[in-house]
C-alpha positions in Angstrom: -148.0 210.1 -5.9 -144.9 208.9 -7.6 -143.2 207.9 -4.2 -146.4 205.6 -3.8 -146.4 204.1 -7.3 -142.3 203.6 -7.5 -143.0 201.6 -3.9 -146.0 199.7 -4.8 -144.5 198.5 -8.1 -141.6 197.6 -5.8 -143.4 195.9 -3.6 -145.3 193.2 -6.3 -141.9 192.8 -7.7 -140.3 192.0 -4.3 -143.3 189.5 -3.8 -142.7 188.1 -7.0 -139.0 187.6 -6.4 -139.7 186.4 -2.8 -142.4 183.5 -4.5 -139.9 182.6 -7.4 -137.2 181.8 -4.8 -140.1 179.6 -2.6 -140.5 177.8 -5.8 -137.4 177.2 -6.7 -136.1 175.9 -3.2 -139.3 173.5 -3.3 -138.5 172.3 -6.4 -134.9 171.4 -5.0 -135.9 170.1 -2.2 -138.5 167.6 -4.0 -136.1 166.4 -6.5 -133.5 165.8 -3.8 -136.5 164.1 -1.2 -137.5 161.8 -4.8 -133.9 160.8 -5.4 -132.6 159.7 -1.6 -132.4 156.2 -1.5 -134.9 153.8 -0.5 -134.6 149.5 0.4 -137.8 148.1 -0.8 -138.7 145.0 -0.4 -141.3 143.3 -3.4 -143.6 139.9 -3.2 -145.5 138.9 -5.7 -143.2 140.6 -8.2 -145.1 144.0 -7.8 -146.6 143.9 -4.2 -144.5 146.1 -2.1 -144.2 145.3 1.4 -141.8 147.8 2.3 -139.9 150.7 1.4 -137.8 152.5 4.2 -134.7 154.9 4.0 -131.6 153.2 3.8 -127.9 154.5 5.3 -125.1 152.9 5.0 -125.9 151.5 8.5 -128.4 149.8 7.9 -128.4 146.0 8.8 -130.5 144.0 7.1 -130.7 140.2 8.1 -132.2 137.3 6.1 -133.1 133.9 8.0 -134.9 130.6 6.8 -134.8 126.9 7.7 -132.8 125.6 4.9 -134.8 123.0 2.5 -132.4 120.2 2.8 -130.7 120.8 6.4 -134.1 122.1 8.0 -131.5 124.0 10.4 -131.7 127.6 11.0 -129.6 129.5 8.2 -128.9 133.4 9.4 -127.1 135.6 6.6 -126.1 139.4 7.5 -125.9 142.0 4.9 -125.5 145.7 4.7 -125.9 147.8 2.3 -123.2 148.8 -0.6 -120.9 152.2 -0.2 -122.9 153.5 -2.8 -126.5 152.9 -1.6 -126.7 150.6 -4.3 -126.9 147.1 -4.1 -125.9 145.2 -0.5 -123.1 143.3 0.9 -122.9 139.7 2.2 -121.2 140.1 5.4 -121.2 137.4 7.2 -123.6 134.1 7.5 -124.9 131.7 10.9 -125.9 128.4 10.2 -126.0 124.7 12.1 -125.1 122.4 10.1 -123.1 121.7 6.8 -125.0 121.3 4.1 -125.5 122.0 0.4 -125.2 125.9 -0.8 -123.6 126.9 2.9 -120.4 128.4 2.9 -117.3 126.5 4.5 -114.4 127.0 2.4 -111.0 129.1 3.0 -112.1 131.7 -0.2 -115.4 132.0 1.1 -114.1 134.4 4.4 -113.5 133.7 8.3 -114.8 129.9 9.1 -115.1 129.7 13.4 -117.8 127.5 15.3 -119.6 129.0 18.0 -120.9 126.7 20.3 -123.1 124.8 17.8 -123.0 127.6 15.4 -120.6 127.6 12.3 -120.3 131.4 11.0 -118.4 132.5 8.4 -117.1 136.3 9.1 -115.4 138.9 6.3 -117.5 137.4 3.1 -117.6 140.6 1.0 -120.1 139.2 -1.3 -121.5 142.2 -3.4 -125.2 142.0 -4.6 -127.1 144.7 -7.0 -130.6 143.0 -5.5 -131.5 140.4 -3.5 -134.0 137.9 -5.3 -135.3 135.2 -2.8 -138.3 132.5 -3.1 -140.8 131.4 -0.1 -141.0 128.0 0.1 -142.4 125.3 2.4 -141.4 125.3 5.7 -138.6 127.7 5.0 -139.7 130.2 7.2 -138.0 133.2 4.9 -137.8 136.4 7.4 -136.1 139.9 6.5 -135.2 142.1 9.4 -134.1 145.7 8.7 -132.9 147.6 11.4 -135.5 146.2 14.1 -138.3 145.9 12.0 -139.1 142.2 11.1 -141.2 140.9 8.2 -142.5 137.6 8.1 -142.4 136.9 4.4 -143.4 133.1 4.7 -146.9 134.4 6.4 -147.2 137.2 3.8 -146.8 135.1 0.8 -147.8 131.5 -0.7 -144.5 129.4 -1.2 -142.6 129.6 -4.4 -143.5 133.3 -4.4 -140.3 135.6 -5.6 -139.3 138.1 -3.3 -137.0 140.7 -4.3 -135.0 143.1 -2.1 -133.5 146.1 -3.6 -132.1 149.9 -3.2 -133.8 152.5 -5.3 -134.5 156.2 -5.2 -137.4 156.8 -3.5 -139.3 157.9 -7.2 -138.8 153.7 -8.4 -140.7 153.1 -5.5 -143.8 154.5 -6.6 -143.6 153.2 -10.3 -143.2 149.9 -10.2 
């Protein structure tokens, strides 16, 4: 009888012990899951229209017809070492204008064809904060996925692309 009640009381305490350690690697395994990094993409200032893991290989591209040009302007980012913020890697465009890049300091000038691209920018960004407009034609491709952000929102609306852990994603 003794046997039976020293095995039984071991028993519930192995369950218990057993449960506890369930629990615990759950509860790691949900605060790791909350924390991993997430590039979220906002219109409207609160409307989220995407939020997807982000690695460090990620390639996010930006395009729009520019407002005074109204040529094609093509800028390639990645995101920072840290999962952070992004980098401005390199940008495409077709004609010279106002705001493009062309100068020594801003990286590696070369015309393709009848592109002019401008390699080896480095440009570091905690977010990317962007505006629709008319006729601009704003598009953000991650990876493969593209998202039409002029068909999505009324011009003038604020778009803003960031890297959070995926917990910021739910409250803002």
């Amino acid at each position: 009888m003794q046997k039976s009640f020293f095995s039984s009381l071991f028993l519930e305490m192995t369950k218990k012990i057993i449960a506890s350690c369930i629990l615990v690697l759950g509860l790691l395994w949900a605060g790791w899951w909350s924390t991993r990094p997430m590039l979220s993409i906002y219109g409207n200032e609160n409307k989220q229209v995407v939020a997807m893991s982000v690695t460090p290989e990620t390639k996010l591209e930006i395009s729009f017809i520019h407002s005074v040009q109204k040529t094609l302007v093509e800028e390639f980012l990645t995101p920072d070492e840290k999962l952070k913020g992004f980098v401005l890697n390199s940008t495409k465009y077709h004609s010279f204008g106002v705001g493009l890049p062309f100068m020594e300091s801003d990286g590696v000038f070369r015309q393709e064809g009848n592109a002019f691209i401008m390699d080896d920018m480095n440009r570091h960004f905690n977010e990317l904060n962007l505006r629709t407009g008319v006729g601009t034609k704003l598009t953000v491709t991650v990876d493969d996925q593209k998202f039409e952000l002029y068909e999505m929102f009324e011009p003038g609306q604020k778009i803003d692309i960031t890297i959070v852990p995926r917990y910021k994603t739910f409250l803002r």
